[in-house]
Each structure stands twice: as structure tokens, then as C-alpha cells.
C-alpha positions in Angstrom: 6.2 8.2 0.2 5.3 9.9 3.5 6.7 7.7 6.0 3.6 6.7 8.2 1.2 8.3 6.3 0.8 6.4 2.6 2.1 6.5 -0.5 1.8 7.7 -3.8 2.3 5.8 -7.2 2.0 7.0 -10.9 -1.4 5.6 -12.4 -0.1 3.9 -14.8 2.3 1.5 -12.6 -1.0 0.8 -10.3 -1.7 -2.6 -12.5 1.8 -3.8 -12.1 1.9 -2.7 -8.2 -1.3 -4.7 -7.9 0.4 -7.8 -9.9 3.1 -7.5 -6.9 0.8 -7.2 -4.1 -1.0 -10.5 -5.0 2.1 -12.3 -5.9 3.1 -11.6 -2.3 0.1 -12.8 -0.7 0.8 -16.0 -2.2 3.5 -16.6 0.1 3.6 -18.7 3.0 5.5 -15.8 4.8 2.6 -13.8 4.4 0.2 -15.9 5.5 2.4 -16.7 8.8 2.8 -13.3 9.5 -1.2 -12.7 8.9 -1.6 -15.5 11.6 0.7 -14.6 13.8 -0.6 -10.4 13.7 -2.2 -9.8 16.8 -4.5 -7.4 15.0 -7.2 -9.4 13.7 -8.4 -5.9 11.4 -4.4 -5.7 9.9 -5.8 -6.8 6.9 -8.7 -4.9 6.5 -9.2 -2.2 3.6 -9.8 0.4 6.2 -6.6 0.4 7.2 -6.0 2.4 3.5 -7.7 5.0 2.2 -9.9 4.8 -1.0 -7.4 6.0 -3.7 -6.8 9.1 -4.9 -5.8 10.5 -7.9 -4.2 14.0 -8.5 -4.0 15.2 -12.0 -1.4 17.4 -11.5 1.0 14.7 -11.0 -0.5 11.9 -12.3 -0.2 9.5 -9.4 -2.7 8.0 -7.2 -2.4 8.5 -3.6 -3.5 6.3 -0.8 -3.4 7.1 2.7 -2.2 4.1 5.3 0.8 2.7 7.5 3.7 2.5 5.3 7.3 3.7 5.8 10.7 4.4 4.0 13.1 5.0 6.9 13.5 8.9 6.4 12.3 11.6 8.9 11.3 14.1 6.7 7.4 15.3 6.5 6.0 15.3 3.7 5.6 13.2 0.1 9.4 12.1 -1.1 10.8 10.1 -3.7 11.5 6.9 -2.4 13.6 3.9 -3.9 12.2 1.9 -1.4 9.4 1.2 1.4 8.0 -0.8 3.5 4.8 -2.2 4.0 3.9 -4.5 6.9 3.2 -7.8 5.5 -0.4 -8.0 7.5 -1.7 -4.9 5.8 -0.5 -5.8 2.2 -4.4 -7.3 1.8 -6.1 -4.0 2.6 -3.6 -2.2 0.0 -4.6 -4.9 -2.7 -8.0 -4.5 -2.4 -8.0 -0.7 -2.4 -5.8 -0.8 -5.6 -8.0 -2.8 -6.9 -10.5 -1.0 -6.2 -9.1 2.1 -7.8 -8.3 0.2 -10.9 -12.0 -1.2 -11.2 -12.9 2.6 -11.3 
């Protein structure tokens, strides 16, 4: 993670991470909090960057508003983070993306 600035996530989790992201835009919660967004481009895939993958590491990194609470610069290791549930859409579809290759 780099709080406010994306995330990063080892290639081979991105299916499961994809599985998540869907299964949480089949909740009513997200959809309330879609409609309620004042942002009517929250959503949009825009809001993310195009994955990228670096093999040095192995993960794929996507740029886009995310956060883990620390203040740190930088890409961490994080338990952890946070998504804003308006933007999950625009994260699913660039994962999705990525994994269609």
C-alpha cells in the first residue's frame, strides 16, 4: 500500500481479490453508498490506473485512492486498507482488466 496513492498485490492473489471485489458489490451497502456518493464518476475505472505489473516483485500495481491509516511515503506492507465503497467498481473492472490480459 501507499496510503492515497494505490496499491500493490502479488499476481497471483489478483483472481481471488477480484472474487472479493464482486462479492462486495453485491451488497446492498454498496449500492447505498454508490447512490448516496455525490460523485457521480466514483465509480468510474479512471479513478484507477491500468494495472501494472513489475517483475521484480511479482505484484501488480494500480494507481488510485486507497488508504491504510499510516503516514509514511512510499509502498508498505499492509494487513489492511481501505477502499471507499463508491470506487470499488472502478478497481473491479481494472483488475479485470489486467486478468483478461
Amino acid at each position: 500500500m501507499w496510503s492515497g496513492r494505490g496499491l500493490g498485490l502479488p499476481e497471483a492473489e489478483l483472481a481471488g481479490f477480484a472474487a472479493q471485489l464482486r462479492h462486495v458489490m453485491k451488497k446492498d451497502v454498496y449500492w447505498i453508498a454508490r447512490a448516496a456518493c455525490p460523485d457521480r464518476h466514483a465509480g468510474d475505472a479512471a479513478v484507477w490506473s491500468p494495472g501494472h505489473y513489475d517483475d521484480e516483485d511479482g505484484f501488480v500495481y494500480f494507481a488510485g485512492p486507497c488508504a491504510h491509516g499510516g503516514p509514511w511515503p512510499g509502498y508498505r506492507p499492509a494487513e489492511v486498507f481501505s477502499i471507499a465503497l463508491p470506487r470499488v467498481r472502478g478497481l473491479r473492472i481494472r483488475v479485470a482488466a489486467y486478468l483478461a490480459g
